[in-house]
C-alpha positions as CSV (number, residue, x, y, z in Angstrom):
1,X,0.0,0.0,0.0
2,X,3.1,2.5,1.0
3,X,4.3,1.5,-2.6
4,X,0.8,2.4,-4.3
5,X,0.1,5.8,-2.2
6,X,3.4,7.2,-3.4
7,X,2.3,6.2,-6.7
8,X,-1.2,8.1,-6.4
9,X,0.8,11.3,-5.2
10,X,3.5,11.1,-8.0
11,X,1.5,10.6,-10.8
12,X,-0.9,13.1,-9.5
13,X,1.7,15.3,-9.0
14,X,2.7,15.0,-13.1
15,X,-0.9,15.6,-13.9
16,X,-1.0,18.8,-12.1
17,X,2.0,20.3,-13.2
18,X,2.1,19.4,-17.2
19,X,-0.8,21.3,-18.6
20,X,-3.2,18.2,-20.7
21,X,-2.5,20.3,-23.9
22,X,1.1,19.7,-24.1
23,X,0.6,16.5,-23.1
24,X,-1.7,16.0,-26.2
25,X,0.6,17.6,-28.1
26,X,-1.7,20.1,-29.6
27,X,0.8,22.6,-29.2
28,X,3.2,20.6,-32.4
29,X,0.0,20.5,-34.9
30,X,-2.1,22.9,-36.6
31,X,-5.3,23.1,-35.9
32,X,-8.4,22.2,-38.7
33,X,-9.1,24.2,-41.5
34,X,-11.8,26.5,-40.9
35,X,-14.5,26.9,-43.4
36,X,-15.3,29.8,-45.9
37,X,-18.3,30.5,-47.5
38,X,-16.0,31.4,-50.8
39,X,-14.9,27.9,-50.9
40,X,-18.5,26.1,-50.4
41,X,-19.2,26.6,-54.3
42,X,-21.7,23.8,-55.4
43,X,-21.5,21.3,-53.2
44,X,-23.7,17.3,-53.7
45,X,-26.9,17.3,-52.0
46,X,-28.3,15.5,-49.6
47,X,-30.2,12.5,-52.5
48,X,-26.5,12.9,-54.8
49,X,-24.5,11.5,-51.3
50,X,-27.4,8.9,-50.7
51,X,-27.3,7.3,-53.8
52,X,-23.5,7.2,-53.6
53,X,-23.6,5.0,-50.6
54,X,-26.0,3.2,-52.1
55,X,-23.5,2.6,-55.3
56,X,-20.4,1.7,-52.5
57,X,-22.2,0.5,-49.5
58,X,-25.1,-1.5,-50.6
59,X,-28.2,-1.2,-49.3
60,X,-27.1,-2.4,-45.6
61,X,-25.9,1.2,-44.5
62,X,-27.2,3.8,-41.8
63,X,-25.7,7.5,-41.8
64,X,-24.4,8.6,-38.3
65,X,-23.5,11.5,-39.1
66,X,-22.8,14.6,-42.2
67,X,-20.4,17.4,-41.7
68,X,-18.6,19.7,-43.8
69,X,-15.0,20.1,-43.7
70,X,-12.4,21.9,-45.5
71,X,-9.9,20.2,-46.3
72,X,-6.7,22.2,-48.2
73,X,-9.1,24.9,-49.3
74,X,-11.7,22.6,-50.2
75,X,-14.7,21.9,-49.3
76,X,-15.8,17.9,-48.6
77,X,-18.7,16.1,-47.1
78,X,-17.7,13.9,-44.5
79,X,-19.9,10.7,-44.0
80,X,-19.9,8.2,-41.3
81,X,-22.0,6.1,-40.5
82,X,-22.5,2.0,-40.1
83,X,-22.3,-0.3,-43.0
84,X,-22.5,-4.6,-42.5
85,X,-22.2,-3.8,-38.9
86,X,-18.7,-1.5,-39.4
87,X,-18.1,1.7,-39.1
88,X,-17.4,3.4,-41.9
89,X,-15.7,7.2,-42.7
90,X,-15.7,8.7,-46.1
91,X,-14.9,12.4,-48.0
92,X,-17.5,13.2,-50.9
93,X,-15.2,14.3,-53.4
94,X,-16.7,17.7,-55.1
95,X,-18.5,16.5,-57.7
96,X,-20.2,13.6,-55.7
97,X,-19.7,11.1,-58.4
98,X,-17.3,9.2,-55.7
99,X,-15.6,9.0,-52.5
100,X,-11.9,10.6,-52.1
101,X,-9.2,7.8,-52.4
102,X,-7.8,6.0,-49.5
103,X,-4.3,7.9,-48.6
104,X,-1.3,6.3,-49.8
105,X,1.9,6.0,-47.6
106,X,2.9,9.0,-49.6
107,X,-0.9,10.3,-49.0
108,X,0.0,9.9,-45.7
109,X,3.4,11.6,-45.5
110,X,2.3,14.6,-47.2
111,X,-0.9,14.8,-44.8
112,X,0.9,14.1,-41.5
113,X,3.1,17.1,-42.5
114,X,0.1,19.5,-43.4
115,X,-0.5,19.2,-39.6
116,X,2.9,19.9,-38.0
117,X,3.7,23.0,-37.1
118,X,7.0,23.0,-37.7
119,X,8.5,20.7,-40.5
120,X,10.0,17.2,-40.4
121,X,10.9,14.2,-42.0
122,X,9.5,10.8,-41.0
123,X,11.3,8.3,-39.5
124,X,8.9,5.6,-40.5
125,X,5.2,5.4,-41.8
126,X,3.0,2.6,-41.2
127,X,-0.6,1.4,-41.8
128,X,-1.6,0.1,-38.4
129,X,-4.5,-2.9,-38.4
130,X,-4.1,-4.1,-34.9
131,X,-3.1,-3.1,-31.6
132,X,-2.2,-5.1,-28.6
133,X,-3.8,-4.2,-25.0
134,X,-2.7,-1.1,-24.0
135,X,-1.5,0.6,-27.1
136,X,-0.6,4.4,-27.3
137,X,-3.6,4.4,-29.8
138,X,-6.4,2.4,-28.5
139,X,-10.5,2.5,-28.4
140,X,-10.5,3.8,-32.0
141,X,-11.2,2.5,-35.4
142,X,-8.9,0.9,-37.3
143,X,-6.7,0.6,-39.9
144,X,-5.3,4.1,-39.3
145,X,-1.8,5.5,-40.8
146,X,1.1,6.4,-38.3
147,X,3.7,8.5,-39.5
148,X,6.6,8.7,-36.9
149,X,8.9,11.5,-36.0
150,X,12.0,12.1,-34.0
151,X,11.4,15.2,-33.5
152,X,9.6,17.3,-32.0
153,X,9.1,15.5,-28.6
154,X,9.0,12.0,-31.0
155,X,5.8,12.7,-31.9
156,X,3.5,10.0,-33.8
157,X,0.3,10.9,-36.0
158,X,-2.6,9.2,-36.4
159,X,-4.2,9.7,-39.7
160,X,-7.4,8.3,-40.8
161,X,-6.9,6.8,-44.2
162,X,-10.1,7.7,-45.5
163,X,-10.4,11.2,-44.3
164,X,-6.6,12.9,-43.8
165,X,-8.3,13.9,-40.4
166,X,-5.7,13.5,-36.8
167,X,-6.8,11.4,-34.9
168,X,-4.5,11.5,-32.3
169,X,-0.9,12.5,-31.5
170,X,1.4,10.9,-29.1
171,X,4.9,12.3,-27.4
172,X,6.9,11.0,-25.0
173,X,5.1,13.4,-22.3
174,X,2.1,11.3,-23.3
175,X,3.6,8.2,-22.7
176,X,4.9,9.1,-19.6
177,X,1.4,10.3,-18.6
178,X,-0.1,6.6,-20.5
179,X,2.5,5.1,-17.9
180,X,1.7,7.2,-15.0
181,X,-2.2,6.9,-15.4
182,X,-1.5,2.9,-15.7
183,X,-0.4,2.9,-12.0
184,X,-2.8,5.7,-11.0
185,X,-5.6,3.2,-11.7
186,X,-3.8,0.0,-11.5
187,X,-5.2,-1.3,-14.6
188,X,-2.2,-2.9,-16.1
189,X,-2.9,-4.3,-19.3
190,X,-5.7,-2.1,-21.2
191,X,-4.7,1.0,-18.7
192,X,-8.3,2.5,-19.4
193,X,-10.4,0.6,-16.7
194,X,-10.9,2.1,-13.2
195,X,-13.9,0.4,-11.9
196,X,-12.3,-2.9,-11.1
197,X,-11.8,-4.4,-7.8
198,X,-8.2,-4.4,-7.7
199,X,-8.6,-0.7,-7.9
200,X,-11.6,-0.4,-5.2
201,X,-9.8,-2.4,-2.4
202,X,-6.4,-0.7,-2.7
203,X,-8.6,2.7,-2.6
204,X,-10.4,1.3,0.4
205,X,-7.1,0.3,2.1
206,X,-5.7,4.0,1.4
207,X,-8.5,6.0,3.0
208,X,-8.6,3.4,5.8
209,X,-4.7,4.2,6.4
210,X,-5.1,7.9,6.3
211,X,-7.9,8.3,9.1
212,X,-5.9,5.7,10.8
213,X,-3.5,8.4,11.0
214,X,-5.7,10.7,11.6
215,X,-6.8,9.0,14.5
216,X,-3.4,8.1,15.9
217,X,-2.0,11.8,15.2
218,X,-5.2,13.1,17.2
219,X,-4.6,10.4,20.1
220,X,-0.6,10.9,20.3
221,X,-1.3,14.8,20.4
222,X,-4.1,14.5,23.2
223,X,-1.4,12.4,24.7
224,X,1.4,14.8,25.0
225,X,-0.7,17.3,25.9
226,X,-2.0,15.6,28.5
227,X,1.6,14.3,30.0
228,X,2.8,18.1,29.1
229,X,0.2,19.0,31.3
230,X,0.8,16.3,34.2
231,X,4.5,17.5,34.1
232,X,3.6,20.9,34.5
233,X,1.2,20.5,37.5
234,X,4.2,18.2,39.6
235,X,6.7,21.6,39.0
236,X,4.3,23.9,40.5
């Protein structure tokens, strides 16, 4: 329990002092592309984007959701929605004849580095299709590009293949958070659960340990006071 406690105050200590921002990163990336009314121009309508999933997706397919996004200078409908029990994200391309193309690796290099901030070169670039437990990237869809960086911080970006979109960016403050968090909730192989009982008896222990001390500080004081006291009264 001594070994867990100092755990809780250290890695709440890190989450206090590192704003969540930089430890997101959001600082190295641009953020989206806002949209212009100059650039909305004749865009599909709502029955051109239905019968295109209809052309791609069959007739097993529900739309979750429609927004408009700009996307270097353009404007694109982005779909999402369920199809054959997936999840599925697309881009309209302008004339609404089709979906934009999957990214390439190349796709994906030249993306990654539309968002940073400050240009780099990639160390390595790779189309991930599974994660293990407890992945920097986890509890999203997949397949998903990473394009890796040395620097800064040795950032990674997640690209959605379909879209260009970031998904998420990790640094080594992240990690070190990811890590941190780990032992804050004692979940040690998927790291995002913190309702499990492991968790709830060592959280039970620690409160129990601290009014004990309470308790003993308040008895031990009461104690010296009163011998302070008896000491005092035999000098008179």
């Amino acid at each position: 329990m001594a070994v867990q406690i100092v755990a809780w105050m250290a890695s709440g200590l890190y989450f206090s002092l590192i704003p969540i921002t930089e430890i997101r990163g959001a600082h190295l990336t641009a953020a989206p592309e806002s949209l212009e009314s100059s650039q909305l121009g004749s865009l599909p309508g709502p029955d051109q984007i239905s019968g295109l999933l209809n052309e791609q997706m069959g007739d097993d397919w529900s739309l979750g959701n429609l927004k408009l996004v700009s996307i270097n200078g353009q404007s694109l409908w982005r779909v999402g929605g369920q199809s054959a029990g997936k999840s599925f994200t697309r881009l309209v391309a302008a004339d609404g004849e089709s979906f934009v193309p999957r990214l390439s690796q190349q796709g994906a290099k030249s993306r990654a580095g539309d968002w940073l901030l400050e240009p780099a070169e990639p160390v390595s670039i790779d189309l991930i299709e599974s994660v293990p437990a407890g992945s920097e990237f986890r509890g999203r869809e997949l397949p998903v590009w990473r394009v890796t960086y040395s620097e800064p911080e040795s950032v990674n970006l997640y690209i959605d293949p379909w879209t260009g979109e970031l998904l998420a960016r990790r640094t080594d403050r992240w990690r070190l958070f990811d890590f941190l968090w780990m032992l804050h909730i004692m979940d040690f192989d998927t790291r995002d659960d913190f309702n499990h009982p492991l968790l709830q008896i060592a959280a039970a222990l620690g409160l129990i340990i601290a009014l004990s001390g309470v308790v003993f500080w308040a008895m031990t004081t009461r104690l010296f006071r009163r011998k302070k006291n008896s000491l005092a009264s035999l000098t008179k």
